[in-house]
N, C-alpha and C positions, 0 to 999 in steps of 0.2 A: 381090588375094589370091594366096596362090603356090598354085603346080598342085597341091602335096600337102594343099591344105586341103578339107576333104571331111566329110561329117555320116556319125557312124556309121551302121549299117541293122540290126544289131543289137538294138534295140529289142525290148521287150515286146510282143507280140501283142495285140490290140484282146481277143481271145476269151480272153486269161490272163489278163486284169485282177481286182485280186482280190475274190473270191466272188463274180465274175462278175456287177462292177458293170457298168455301163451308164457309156458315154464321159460323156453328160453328169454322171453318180454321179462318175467322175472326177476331171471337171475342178472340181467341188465341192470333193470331198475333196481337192485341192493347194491350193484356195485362189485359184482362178483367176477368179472369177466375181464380178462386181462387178454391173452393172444389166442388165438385158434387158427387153423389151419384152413377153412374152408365153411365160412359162415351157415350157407345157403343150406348145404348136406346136414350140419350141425343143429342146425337148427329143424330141420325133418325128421331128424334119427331121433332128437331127444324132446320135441315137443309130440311126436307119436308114439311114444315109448317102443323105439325100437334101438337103443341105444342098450351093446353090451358092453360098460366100461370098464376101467379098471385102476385104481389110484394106490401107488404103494408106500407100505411102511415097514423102512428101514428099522429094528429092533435094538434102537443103540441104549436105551433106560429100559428098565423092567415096567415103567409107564408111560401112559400114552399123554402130552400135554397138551396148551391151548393150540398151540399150532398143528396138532392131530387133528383138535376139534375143530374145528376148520371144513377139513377135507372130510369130515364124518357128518356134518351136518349138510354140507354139500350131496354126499353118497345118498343122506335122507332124505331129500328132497326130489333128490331125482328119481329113488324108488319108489317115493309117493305119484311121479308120475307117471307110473310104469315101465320105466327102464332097471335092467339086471344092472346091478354092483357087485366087482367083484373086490374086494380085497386082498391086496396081493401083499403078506407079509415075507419081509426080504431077508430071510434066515443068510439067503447066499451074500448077497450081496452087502451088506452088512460085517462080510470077513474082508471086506474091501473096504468098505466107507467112503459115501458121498463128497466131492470135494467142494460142491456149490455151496455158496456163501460162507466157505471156512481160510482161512489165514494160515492155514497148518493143518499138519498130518492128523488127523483123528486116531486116538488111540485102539492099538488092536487088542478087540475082546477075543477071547478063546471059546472053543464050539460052543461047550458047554454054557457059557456067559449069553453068548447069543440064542440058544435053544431055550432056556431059560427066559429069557424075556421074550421072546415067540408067545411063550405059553401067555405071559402077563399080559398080552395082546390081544390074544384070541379073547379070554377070557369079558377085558373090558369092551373090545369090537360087539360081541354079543349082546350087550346091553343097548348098543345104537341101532345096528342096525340088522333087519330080521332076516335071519340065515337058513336056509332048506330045501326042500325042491322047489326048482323053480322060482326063487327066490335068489336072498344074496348066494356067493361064493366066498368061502376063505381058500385061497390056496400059498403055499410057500413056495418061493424060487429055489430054497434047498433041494427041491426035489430034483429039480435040472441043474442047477449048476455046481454044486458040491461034484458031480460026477463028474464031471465034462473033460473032455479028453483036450490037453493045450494045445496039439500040434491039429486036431479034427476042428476044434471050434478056430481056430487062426484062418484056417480054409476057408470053413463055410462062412464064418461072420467076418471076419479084420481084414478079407479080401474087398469086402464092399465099401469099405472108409479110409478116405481121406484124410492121413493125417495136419496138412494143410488146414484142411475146412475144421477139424476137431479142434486145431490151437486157435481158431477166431472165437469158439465158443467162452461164453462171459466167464462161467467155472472155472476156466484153464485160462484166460487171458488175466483175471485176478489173484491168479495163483503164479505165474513164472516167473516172476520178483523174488520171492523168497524160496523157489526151487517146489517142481510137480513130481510126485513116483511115478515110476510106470504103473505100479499096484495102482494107482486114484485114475493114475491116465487109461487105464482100462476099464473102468468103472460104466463110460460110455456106450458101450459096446456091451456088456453084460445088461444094462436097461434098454437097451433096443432090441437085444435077444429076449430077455421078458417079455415084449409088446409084441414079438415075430411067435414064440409058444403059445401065448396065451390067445394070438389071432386063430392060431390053427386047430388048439386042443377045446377053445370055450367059443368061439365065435367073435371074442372082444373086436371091436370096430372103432372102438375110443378107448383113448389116456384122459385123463386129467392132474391136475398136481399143482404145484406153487408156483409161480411165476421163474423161480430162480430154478425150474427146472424144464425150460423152454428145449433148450439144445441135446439135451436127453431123449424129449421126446419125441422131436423132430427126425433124429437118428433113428430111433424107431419106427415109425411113420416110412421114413425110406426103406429101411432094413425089409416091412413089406412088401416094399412095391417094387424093392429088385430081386429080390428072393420070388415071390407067389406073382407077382403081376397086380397086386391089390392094391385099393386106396385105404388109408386107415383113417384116421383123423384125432384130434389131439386139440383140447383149450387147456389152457393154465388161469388158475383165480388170483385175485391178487394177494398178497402178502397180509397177514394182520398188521400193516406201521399204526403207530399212533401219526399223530400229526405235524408232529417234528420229522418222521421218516425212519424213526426207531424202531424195531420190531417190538410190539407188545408179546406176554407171555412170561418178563423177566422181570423180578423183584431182587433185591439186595442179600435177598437167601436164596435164590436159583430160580429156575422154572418154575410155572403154576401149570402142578398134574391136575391130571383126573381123578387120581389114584385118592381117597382120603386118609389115606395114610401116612399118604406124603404130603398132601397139602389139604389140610381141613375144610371141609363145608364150608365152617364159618370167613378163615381166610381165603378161600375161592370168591366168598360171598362181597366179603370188603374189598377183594380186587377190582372186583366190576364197582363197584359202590365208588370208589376213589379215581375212577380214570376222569380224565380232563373234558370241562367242556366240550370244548372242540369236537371230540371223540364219540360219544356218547349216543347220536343218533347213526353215527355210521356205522358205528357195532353194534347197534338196533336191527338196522337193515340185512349188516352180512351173516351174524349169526343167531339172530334169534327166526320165530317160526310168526311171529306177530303178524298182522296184516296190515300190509303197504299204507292202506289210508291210516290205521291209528299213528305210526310212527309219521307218517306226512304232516297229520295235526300239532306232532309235542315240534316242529320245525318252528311255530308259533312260542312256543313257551321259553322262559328268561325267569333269569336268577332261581327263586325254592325253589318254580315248577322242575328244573332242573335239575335240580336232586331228588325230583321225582322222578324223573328218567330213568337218572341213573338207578335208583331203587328197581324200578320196574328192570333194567340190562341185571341187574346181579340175581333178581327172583329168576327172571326168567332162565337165564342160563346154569345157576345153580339148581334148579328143579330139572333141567335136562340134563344134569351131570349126575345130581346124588340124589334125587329125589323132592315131592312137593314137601313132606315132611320135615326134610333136610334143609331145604329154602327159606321157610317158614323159623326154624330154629333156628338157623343163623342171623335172620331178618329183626327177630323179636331180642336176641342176642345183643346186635348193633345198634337196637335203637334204644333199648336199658342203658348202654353203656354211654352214648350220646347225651343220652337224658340224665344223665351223671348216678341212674338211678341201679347201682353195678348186681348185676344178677350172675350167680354162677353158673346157675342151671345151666344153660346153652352155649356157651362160653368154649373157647381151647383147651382141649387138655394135655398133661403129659407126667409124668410117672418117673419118680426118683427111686431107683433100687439101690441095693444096699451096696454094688459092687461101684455106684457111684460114688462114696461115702469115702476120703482118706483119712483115715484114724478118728473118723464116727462124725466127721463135718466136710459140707461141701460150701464152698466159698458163693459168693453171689453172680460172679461172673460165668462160673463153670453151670448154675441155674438157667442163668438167661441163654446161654449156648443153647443146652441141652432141650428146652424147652420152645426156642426156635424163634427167640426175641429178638439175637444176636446171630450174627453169621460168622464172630469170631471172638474170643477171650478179647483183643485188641477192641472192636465194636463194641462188645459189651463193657467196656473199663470208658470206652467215650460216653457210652451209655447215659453209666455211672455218675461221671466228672459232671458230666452236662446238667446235672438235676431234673434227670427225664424217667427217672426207673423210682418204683415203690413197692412197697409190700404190705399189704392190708390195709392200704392207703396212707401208710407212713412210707414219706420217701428215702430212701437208702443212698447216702453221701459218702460213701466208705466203701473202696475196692474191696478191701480184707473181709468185708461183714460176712460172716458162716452160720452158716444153720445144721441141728443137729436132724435126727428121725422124727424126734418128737415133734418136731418146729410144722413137719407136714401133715401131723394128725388131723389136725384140725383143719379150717380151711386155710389155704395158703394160695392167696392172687396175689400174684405178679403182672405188674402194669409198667409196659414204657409208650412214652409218650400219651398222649391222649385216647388211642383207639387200636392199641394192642394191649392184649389181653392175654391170661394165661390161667387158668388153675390146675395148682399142682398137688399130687397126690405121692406119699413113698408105698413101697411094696417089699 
């Protein structure tokens, strides 16, 4: 992430909440609150900020994406009401990989691949949420479980589960069609010994996490009440779906990071900017920091004001990812290019080298690849055919059309469709 990306601090105050709900009244009313284990406790621990949680992330990209953001705006919120977060980044368990909501084996990265995006983690975690004494924790399960002795932890942990009760869980009852590893099918077990270390070495007394990882954490939850005699307690939030029941987070060129490197301000920015009706005040509620009566009032507003919403979900959430500055550029960006009135300055960028260049020209479709118009040489030739792509605002009807070094001296936009954009520069 670049150094200007930073989470506002601006925020509503725990004590302005309005008519002076209670955090957990809160997190209700956005909609955040999917299962929990023992309401009553829950709601004591964490509207008294006595709540040590702990939410983890498995390091399977070197970025953290929307469905991170999620659980990091969650971890802020509760720190604002005085409960410790701990961040529990899953170097170990990551050389396993999660099998909840997957169709197949997740591929295995090597230490190094996963040590590596640890770091990409920590890195961005530190811009949400504030880490030190007495404040948050970062801790890695590498530390425990890269050791662990197979035939010592079978003992003390895979003596207390049921593998009976472990195939009812949704994870593995979605997976036995198409064939479960042992490697996934122990996955269970390695997250309910994260909840059993982290009760004993930090205090933690809470999980939370995505709804599709109820059975994880339940196993944990037990693991300490047969092991220590303790009660732990555990809620899951719900899922980001749009309103079809799809996960939000995914575009036709992959995930929407954090990272701006892998997905720009500006397209962070039209993401929010493009989602559905429908959608619009719900993602108001769960992830922005707004207060409850403004977003209750836009429940009133229909058709433009609508797309003032949405303006308002893209500012907002993009100023908590990359900054106000960032927000702002991308917003003044979108709205040039809407008003047909095309400005570079704020715009997407990307960078043709020379080693892209075969015998001193690169075709148009290997352009729109590269610069992230197209998710494939195939995509970008539909592109093409369809009379959706231009260049300087002359449209390009020809697959073959190539351009030299010189072609990027100057300025060179690339446009498909109506509201992607691109300026490119050579090096």
């Amino acid at each position: 992430m670049g150094e200007d990306c930073i989470i506002r601090t601006d925020f509503v105050a725990p004590e302005t909440r309005r008519n002076e709900m209670t955090l957990y009244d809160e997190l209700v009313a956005r909609g955040l609150i999917a299962q929990l284990t023992d309401e009553e406790r829950i709601k004591d621990l964490i509207n008294h900020g006595r709540a040590t949680f702990y939410i983890g992330f498995d390091p399977t990209a070197d970025s953290l994406h929307v469905g991170h953001f999620m659980a990091l705006t969650l971890m802020k919120r509760l720190q604002m009401g005085g409960n410790r977060p701990i961040a529990l980044i899953g170097g170990g368990t990551a050389m396993i990989g999660d099998p909840s909501g997957r169709t197949d084996l997740r591929s295995m990265m090597t230490v190094e691949q996963i040590d590596h995006n640890c770091e990409c983690f920590k890195k961005q975690m530190s811009r949400f949420i504030e880490f030190g004494e007495d404040k948050a924790l970062m801790v890695n399960n590498a530390d425990w479980l890269r050791n662990l002795n197979f035939l010592d932890f079978m003992r003390e942990v895979g003596a207390h589960f049921s593998v009976n009760d472990m195939l009812r869980a949704r994870a593995y009852v979605n997976r036995m069609e198409r064939g479960l590893s042992f490697l996934e099918f122990s996955y269970m077990l390695m997250q309910a010994y994260d909840f059993y270390k982290l009760y004993q070495e930090y205090g933690c007394n809470m999980e939370f996490g995505g709804d599709d990882q109820w059975s994880n954490m339940l196993a944990g939850t037990e693991l300490i009440r047969k092991k220590l005699g303790e009660d732990a307690a555990a809620m899951t939030i719900n899922l980001l779906l749009k309103h079809d029941g799809t996960k939000m987070g995914k575009t036709a060129g992959g995930a929407v990071w954090l990272d701006p490197g892998k997905t720009s301000p500006y397209d962070f920015f039209q993401y929010w900017r493009n989602v559905d009706d429908a959608d619009v005040l719900k993602f108001l509620r769960m992830m922005t920091f707004l207060p409850l009566e403004q977003i209750d009032e836009m429940d009133r507003w229909e058709g433009a004001q609508l797309n003032e919403a949405k303006r308002i979900l893209a500012h907002e959430l993009t100023a908590m990812v990359h900054g106000e500055e960032e927000a702002d550029k991308a917003q003044e960006a979108a709205k040039s290019l809407f008003a047909g009135g095309v400005s570079s300055d704020n715009m997407p960028q990307a960078v043709v080298r020379e080693e892209d260049f075969k015998e001193g020209e690169i075709d148009i479709l290997s352009v729109l690849v590269l610069c992230g118009l197209a998710q494939s040489r195939s995509d970008a030739r539909r592109a093409v055919e369809q009379g959706g792509v231009s260049v300087n605002g002359d449209k390009v009807t020809d697959i073959h059309t190539s351009y030299r070094p010189s072609d990027f001296a100057e300025e060179f936009l690339l446009r498909r469709g109506k509201k992607k954009y691109c300026k490119i520069t050579s090096r």
